[in-house]
C-alpha positions as CSV (number, residue, x, y, z in Angstrom):
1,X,85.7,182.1,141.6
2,X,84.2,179.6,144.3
3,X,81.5,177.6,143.4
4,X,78.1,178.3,145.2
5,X,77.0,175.3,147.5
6,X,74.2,174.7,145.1
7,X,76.9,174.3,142.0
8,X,78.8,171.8,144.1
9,X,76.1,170.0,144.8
10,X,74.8,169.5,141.5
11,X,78.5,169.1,139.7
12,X,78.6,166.0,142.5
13,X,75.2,165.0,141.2
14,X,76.3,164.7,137.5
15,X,79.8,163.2,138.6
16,X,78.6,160.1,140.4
17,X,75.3,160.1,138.9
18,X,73.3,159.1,141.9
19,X,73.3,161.0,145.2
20,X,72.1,159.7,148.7
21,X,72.1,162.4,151.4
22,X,75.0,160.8,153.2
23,X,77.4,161.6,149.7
24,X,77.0,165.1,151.0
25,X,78.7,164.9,154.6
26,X,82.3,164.1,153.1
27,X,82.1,167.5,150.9
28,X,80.7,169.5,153.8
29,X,77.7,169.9,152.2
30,X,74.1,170.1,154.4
31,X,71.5,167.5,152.7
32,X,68.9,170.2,152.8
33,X,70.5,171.6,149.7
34,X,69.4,168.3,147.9
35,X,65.4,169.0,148.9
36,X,66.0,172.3,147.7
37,X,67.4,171.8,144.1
38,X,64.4,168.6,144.1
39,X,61.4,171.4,144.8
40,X,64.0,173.5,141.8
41,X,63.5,170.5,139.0
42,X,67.4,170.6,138.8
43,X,67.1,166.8,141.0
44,X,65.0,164.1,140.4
45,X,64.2,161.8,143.2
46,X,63.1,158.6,141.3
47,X,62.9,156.7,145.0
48,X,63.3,157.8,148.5
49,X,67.1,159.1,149.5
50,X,68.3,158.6,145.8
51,X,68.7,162.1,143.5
52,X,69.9,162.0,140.2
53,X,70.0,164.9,138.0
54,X,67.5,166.7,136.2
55,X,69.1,167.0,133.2
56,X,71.5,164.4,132.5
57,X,70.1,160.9,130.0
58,X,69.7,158.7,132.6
59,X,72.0,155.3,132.0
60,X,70.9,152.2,131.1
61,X,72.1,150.6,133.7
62,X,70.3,153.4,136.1
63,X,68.5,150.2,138.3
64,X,72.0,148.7,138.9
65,X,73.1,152.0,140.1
66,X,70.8,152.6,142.1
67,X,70.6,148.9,143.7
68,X,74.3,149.2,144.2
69,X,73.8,152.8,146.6
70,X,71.2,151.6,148.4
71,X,72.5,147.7,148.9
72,X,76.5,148.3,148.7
73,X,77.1,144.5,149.6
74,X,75.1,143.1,146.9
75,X,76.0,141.5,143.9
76,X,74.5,142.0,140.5
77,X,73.3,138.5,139.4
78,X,72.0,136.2,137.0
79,X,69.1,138.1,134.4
80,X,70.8,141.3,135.4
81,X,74.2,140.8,134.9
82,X,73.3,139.1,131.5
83,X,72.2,142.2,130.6
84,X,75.0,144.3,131.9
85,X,76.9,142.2,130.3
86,X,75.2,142.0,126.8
87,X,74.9,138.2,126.8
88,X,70.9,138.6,126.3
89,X,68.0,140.2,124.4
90,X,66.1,140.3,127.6
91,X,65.3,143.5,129.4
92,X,64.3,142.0,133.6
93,X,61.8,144.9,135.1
94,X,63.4,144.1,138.8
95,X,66.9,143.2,139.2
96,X,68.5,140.7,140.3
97,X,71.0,141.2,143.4
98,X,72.7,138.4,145.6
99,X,72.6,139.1,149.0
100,X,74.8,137.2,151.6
101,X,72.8,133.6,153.5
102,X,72.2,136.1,156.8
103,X,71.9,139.6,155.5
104,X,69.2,141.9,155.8
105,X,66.9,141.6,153.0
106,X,66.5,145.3,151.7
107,X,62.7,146.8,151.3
108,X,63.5,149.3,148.3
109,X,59.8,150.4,146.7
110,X,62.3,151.3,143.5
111,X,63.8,149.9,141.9
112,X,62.0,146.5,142.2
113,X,64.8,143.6,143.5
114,X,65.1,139.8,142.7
115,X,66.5,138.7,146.1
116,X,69.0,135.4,145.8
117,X,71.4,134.1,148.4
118,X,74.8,133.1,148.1
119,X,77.2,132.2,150.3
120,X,79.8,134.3,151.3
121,X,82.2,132.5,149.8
122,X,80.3,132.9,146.5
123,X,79.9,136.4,147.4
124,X,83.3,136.9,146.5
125,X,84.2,134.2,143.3
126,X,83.8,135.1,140.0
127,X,83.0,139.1,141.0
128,X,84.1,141.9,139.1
129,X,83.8,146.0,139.9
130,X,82.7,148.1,137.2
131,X,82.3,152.0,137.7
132,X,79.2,153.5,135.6
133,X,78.7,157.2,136.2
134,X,81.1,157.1,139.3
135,X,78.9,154.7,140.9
136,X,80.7,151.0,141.9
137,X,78.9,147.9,140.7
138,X,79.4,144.4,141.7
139,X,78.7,142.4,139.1
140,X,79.6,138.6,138.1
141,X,81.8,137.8,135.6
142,X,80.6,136.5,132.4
143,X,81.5,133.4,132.7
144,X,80.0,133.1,136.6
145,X,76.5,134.3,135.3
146,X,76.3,131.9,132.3
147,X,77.9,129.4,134.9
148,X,75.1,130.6,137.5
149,X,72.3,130.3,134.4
150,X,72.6,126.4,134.9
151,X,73.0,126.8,138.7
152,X,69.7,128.4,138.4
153,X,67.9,126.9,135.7
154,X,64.9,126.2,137.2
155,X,64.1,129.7,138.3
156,X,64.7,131.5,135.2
157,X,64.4,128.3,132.3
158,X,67.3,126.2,130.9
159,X,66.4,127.9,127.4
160,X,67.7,131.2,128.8
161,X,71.2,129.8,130.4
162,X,71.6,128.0,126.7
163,X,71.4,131.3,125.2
164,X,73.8,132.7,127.5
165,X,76.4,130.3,126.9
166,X,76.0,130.3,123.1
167,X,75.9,134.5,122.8
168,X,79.0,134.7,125.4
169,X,80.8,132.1,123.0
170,X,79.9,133.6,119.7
171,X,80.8,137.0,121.2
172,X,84.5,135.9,122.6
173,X,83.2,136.9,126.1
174,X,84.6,134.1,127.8
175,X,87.2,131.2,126.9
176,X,86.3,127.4,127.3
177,X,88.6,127.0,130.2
178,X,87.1,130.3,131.9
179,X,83.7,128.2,131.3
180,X,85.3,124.8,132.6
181,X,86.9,126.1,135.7
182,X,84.2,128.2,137.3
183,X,81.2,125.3,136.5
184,X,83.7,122.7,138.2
185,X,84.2,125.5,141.2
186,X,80.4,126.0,140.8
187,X,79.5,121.9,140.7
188,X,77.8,122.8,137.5
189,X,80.4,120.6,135.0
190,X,78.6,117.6,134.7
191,X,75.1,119.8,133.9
192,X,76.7,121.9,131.6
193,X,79.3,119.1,130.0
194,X,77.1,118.6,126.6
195,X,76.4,122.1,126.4
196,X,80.3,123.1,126.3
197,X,81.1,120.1,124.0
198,X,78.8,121.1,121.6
199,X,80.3,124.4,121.5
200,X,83.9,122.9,120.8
């Protein structure tokens, strides 16, 4: 038996996770139908254009996702991807997303963003794609946040890229020569030299 429009909708919802009004033009689907299962309780709408469902945990990663929908260029940086990652006992209330030297710097009321600007070609270096609840994020390696933790140090403390580099080594999350190569492709070796011998 075909599945009502409102089925669809909502089996899309709970697929991907997050839905922006635009998801539903490739499934022939009208966006009112998302208003409609909102006024319902079946949708939540935790910011404007993004639904997620009523009735599904929401992830932990659920300000990633939603960062990623609504800024699809951006990169998931430095506090934030130490946390995706697992490399820290800190939980950032905004997160942190790399946006390209001239792009448009996005005005999202939720979640909160940590704007930084890379260039294009470090846009691209040291980026992985991870896939939580159907949604793509573009995160940094674990070895190009730690890396990007010295890079950095003096916006978010030198304490917190120490901790980094120690938790990514005790927890086999990168190799030395992981480490080595992208603080030389980074100009971060001769910061982070003592740090990495001491770990040796």
């Amino acid at each position: 038996m075909a599945k009502s429009k409102t089925e669809q909708v909502l089996a899309l919802a709970r697929r991907r996770g997050i839905l922006r009004p635009r998801d539903l033009a490739a499934h022939g689907l009208a966006r009112e139908h998302l208003v409609r299962l909102h006024r319902r309780g079946w949708l939540e709408r935790p910011a404007r254009g993004i639904y997620v469902p009523a009735d599904v945990e929401p992830s932990e990663h659920q300000g990633l996702m939603e960062a990623c929908k609504r800024v699809p260029n951006g990169v998931i940086c430095l506090l934030s991807a130490l946390r995706f990652h697992g490399l820290t006992s800190q939980a950032p209330f905004e997160v942190w997303l790399a946006i390209g030297h001239k792009a448009w710097r996005p005005k999202l009321a939720y979640p909160p963003l940590h704007i930084v600007r890379f260039s294009d070609a470090a846009l691209q270096a040291g980026v992985e794609k991870q896939v939580v609840r159907g949604v793509t994020i573009r995160v940094t390696n674990p070895a190009r946040t730690i890396v990007d933790c010295f890079k950095y140090r003096h916006k978010i403390g030198l304490d917190v890229a120490i901790e980094a580099l120690r938790d990514g080594w005790r927890r086999k999350k990168v190799t030395m020569d992981e480490l080595f190569r992208t603080a030389q492709s980074r100009r971060m070796a001769k910061v982070m030299r003592p740090y990495l011998e001491s770990l040796s």
